[in-house]
N, C-alpha and C positions, 0 to 999 in steps of 0.2 A: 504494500500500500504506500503513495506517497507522503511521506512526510510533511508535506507543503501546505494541505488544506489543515490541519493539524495545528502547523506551526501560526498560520495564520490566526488561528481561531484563536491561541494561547494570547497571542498578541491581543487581538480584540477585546478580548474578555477582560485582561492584565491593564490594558488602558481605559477601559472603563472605566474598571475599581479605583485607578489611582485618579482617575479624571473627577471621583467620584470625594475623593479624598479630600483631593484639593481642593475641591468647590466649597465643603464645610470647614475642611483647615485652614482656609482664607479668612472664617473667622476671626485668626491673631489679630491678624493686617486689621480686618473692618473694626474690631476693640481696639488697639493700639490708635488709632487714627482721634477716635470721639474720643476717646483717655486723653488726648493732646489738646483735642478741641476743647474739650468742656473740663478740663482739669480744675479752669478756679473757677467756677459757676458754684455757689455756697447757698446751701439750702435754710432757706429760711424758717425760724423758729419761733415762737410763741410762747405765750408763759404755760404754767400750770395752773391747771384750776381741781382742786385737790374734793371739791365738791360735786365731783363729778365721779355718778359711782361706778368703779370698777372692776367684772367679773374676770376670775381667773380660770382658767379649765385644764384638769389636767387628767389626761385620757392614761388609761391605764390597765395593762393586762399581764398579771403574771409578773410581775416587777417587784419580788419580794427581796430584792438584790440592792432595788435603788429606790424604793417608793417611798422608805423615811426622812431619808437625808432629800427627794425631792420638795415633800410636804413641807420640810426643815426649813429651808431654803425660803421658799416659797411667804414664809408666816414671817420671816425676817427683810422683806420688802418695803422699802419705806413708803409710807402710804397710813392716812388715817383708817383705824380698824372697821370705823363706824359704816365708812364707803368703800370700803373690800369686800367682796363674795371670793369664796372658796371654792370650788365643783371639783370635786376628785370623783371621774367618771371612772367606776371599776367595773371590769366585764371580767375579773380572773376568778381562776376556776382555782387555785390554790387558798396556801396561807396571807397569799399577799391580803389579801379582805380580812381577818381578823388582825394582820398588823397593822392596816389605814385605821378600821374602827377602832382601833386602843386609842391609834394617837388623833384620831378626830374628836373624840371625849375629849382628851388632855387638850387641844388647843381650843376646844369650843371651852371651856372653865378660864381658859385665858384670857377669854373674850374675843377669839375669832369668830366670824360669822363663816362657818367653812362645812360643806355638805358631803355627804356618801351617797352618791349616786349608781344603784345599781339595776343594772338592765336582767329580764326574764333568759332574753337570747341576746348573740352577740352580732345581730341582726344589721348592715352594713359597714359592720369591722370598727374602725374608726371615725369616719362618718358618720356613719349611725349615730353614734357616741356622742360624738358634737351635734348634729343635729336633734336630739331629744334634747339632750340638758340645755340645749338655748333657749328651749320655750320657756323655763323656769329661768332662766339666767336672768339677775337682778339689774346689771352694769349696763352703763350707754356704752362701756369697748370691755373689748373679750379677749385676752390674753391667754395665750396656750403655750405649754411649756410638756413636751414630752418627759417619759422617763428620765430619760437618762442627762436631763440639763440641769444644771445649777443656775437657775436668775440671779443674774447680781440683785445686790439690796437697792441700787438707783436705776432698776429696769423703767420702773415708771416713771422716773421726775425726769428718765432723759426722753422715753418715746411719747411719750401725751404731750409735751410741748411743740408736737409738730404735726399734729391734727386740728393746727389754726387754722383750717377753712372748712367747711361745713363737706366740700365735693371730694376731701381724703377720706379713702377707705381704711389702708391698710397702713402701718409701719413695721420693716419687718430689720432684725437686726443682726449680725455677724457671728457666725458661729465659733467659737472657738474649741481648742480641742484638750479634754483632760489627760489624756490618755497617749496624746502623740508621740512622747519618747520612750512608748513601752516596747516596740519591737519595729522592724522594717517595715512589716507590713503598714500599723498605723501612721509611718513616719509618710510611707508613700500615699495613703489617705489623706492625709490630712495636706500633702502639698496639691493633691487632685482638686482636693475641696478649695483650697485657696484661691486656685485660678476664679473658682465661679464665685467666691464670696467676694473676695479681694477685688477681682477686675469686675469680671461681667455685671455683677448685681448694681453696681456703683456706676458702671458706664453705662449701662441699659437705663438707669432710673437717671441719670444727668441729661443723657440722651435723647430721652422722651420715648425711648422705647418701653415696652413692656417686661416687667419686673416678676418674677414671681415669689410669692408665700412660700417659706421652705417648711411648712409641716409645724414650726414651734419655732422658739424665739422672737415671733413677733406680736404683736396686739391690733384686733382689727376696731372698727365701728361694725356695732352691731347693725345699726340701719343698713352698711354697705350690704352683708353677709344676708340678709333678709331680701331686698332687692336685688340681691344676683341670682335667686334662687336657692339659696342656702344652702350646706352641704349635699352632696351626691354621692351614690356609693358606688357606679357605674365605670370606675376606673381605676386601678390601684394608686392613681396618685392624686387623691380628693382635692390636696391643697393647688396644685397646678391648677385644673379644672377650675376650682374657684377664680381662680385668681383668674385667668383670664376672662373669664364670665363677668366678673368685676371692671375689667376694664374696658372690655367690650362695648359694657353697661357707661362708658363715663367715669367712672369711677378713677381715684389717683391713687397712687403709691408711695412710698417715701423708703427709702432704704439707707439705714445708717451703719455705715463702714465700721464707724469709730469704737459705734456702742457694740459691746460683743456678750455674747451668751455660753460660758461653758458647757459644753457636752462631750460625750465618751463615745470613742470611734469604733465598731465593731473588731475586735483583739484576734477572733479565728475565722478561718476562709469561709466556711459554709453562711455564717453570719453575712459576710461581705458579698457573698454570692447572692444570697436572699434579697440582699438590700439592692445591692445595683439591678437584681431582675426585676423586683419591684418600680425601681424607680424606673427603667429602661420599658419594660411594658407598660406603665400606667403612663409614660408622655407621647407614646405610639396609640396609646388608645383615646388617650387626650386629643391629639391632633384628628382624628379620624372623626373624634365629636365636634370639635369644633374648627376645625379651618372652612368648611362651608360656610360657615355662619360670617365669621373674619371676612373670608374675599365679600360678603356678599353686604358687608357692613359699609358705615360710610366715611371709614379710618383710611387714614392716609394711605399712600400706595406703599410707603416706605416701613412704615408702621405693620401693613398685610405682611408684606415683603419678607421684614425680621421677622415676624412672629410665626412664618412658614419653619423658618428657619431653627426658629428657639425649638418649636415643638418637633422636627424632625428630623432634630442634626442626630440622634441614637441609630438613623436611617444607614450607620455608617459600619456598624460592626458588621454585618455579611460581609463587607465590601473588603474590610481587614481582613476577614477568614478568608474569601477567595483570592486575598492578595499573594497572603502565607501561602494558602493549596499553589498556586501559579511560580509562585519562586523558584521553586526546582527546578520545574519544565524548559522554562525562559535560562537559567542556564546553560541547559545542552543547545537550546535556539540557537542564544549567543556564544556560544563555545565554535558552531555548526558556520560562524558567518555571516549568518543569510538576517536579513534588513536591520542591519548597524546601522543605519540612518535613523531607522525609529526606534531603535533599543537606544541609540544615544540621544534622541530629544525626550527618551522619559527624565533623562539628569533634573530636567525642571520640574520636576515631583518633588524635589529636596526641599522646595519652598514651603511644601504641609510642614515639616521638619521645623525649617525656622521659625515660621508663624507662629507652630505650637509652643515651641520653647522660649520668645521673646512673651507670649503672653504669662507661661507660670513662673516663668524668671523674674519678671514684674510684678509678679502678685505677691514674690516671696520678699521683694525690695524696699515694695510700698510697706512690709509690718515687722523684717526682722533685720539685726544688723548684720546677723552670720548668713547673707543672701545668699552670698556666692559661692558660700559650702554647703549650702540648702538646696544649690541650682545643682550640684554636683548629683541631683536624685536623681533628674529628669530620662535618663534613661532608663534607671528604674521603673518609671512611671510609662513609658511608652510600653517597655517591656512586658509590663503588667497589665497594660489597657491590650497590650495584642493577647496575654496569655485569657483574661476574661472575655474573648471574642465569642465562645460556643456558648458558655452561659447566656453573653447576652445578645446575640444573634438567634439564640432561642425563645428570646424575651422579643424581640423584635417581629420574630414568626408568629408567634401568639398572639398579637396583639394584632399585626396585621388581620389573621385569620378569626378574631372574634372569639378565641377560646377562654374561656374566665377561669380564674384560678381562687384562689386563697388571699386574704391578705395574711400574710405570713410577719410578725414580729420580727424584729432585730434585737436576741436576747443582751442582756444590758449585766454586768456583774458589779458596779463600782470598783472605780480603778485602786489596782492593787491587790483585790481581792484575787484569792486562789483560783483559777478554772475549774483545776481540774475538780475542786470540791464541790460546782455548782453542776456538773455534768448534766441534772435533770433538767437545765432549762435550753442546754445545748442543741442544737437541733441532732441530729444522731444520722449520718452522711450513710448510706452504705457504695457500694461498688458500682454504680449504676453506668446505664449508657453514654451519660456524658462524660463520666469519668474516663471511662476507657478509650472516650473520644478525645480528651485533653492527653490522656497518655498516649495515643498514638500520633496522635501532634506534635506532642517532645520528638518520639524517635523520628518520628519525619524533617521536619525541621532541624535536628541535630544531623542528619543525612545533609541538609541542603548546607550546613556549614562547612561538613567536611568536600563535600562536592567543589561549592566555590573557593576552598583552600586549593584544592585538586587544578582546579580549570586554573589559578591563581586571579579570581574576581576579585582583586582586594576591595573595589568599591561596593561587591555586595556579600562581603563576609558579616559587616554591621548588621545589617540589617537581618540576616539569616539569624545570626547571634542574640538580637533580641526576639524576636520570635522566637528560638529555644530558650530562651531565657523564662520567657513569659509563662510559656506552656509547662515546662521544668517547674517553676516557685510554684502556679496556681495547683496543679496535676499534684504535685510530690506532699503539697500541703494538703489536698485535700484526702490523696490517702494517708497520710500520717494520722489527719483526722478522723480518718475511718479506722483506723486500729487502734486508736486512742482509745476511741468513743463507743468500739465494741468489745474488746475485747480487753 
């Protein structure tokens, strides 16, 4: 058979993917550009009016790990008690529910106004959750705070002064991380998260683009949250969904850099699996809900434009997996000769490369002084986002094709605490299909490194190298975890 129609098709397919790359890794460039633009544009603030009453919600399942020190936390906010409501929404099927009710006693004698709200079924996961307790919710804004966050004590004297106009909905604030220098894993999390806290959320909200709600750390109007429709459960990622519904609606945003929220980064891989398929499905199903609505809306074209874009850049992970599958092939291609013209203008693909790197390099510049030994991750981080391609290129399938799943937790241990002594809230991995799919990705991919050593490609030994790299950590961790966790 000839080789030719073959080699062709390898090519095709390979330009695509990277064509495909590039168009959402231009990303960098398009943040890097309005970061310049709108650098000193200073958002304007307002006082506080402490007479304005404010409900808190804190949704909660199974978090007998972190649910005291949450509640703790929470009751030491500075804020008059008289105009605080509490809502600790519990849906857990454990002890966690007689250890909220001990210390909901103990703070209601202190004089908290602070509630146990418990559901019959766990009936829209999350959502759900926030949607019934808002009927009762006492507060003109409604602040949410997940497990596994610590609110500072001046959460509210710094975000209520800037719902000085009546048309702000939401303020949502900077995550910070408790957990980042516990191992590689969280260190390369936590630089992931920065690029979108640090850059995107800030240039998007300076911008005029659209911003979205990250699930906790911020505080909404409840007026907005009621005219947007109020929570939905229709997607794994309720607070996206909102949020864009919200601005659809007219609705504003505020997003502050400065003001940050500690939280704890998922510490073992199955965690980090769950979470990113979560979040990676529910913006694929997000966008399928609403980008009709967007184009057909009567929001700038530039505004449809981004906002295609926010909800469908995850459109990218297939595009990595078939890059990785094609690497090999395009070897022998290029080994073989035949169309060095076009195997040499892919060189302009290295541009996804910079783009991405100038924008987390920046994220890490703009918050710490050791930036430039923090940048020393990013290959890390690529390595990792290739090795998580079948997780969530699986998250990307699903969500295209309409199949609903679970909303699945991210078990939460308070940092420091033992793992291995929390095991039952682990989730418990076994040997499955995808597994054996990232393990045979390692040996593939370490074939394509040794191949281009062979061929001497030095320009694509890199790249072969993080792709085994990626597949290697995620694969090797996730059985570690399975032998951990069963046996």
């Amino acid at each position: 058979m000839d080789s030719f129609p073959f080699s062709e098709l390898i090519l095709i397919l390979y330009t695509i993917s990277l064509s495909i790359l590039l168009l959402f890794s231009s990303h960098g460039f398009v943040m890097l550009y309005y970061n310049n633009k709108f650098k000193k544009r200073d958002l304007r603030e307002g006082s506080i009016d402490t007479s304005k009453i404010v409900t808190i919600q804190l949704p909660l399942y199974n978090e007998v790990n972190v649910a005291e020190r949450l509640i703790n936390a929470v009751c030491k906010i500075d804020y008059p008690k008289k105009n605080l409501e509490i809502q600790v929404l519990d849906d857990s099927t454990d002890e966690t529910t007689k250890i909220v009710s001990d210390l909901i006693l103990l703070k209601k004698s202190h004089g908290f106004n602070i509630k146990h709200i418990l559901r019959d079924s766990r009936v829209g996961y999350k959502a759900g959750a926030l949607k019934e307790s808002l009927q009762s919710a006492e507060g003109e804004f409604i602040a949410i705070f997940d497990a596994d966050f610590i609110p500072q004590t001046n959460f509210l004297q710094k975000t209520l002064p800037h719902f000085h106009s009546p048309e702000i909905g939401m303020v949502q604030t900077r995550w910070e991380h408790l957990n980042e220098m516990h191992s590689l894993l969280t260190k390369v999390q936590a630089f992931a998260l920065n690029g979108h806290f640090v850059i995107e959320q800030e240039v998007r909200n300076k911008s005029g683009f659209f911003i979205n709600f990250n699930g906790t750390g911020g505080i909404w109007r409840k007026e907005c949250i009621e005219d947007s429709g109020n929570w939905h459960s229709d997607t794994l990622t309720e607070d996206l969904d909102l949020s864009f519904r919200a601005q659809i609606k007219g609705w504003s945003f505020i997003y502050l850099k400065d003001v940050t929220t500690p939280s704890e980064l998922p510490s073992e891989i199955s965690s980090l699996k769950t979470q990113q398929f979560r979040w990676t499905k529910g913006a694929i199903e997000t966008a399928k809900k609403l980008l009709p609505t967007i184009w057909k809306s009567k929001l700038k074209f530039r505004t449809k434009l981004y906002s295609t874009f926010h909800l469908t850049n995850n459109l990218v992970f297939p595009f990595v997996l078939l890059t990785g599958v094609l690497n090999v092939p395009l070897l022998f291609i290029k080994n073989g000769g035949e169309f060095n013209f076009v195997i040499n203008f892919m060189s302009i693909f290295i541009l996804a490369f910079i783009s991405t790197f100038l924008l987390y390099v920046l994220a890490q510049k703009n918050i710490h002084r050791d930036w430039i030994k923090r940048g020393l991750i990013f290959p890390i981080f690529v390595s990792g986002s290739m090795g998580m391609a079948i997780n969530n290129s699986r998250a990307v399938l699903e969500g295209i094709l309409n199949k609903k799943s679970e909303f699945i937790r991210t078990p939460k241990f308070s940092s420091g605490d033992d793992i291995q002594k929390q095991k039952k809230y682990l989730s418990t991995p076994k040997i499955s299909i995808q597994l054996m799919l990232e393990i045979l990705f390692t040996i593939y991919s370490f074939a394509g490194v040794i191949i281009a050593i062979y061929f001497l490609e030095l320009a694509a030994i890199p790249f072969h190298l993080m792709f085994f790299v990626g597949f290697f950590s995620v694969s090797s961790l996730s059985l570690k975890q399975v032998i951990v966790n069963n046996y």
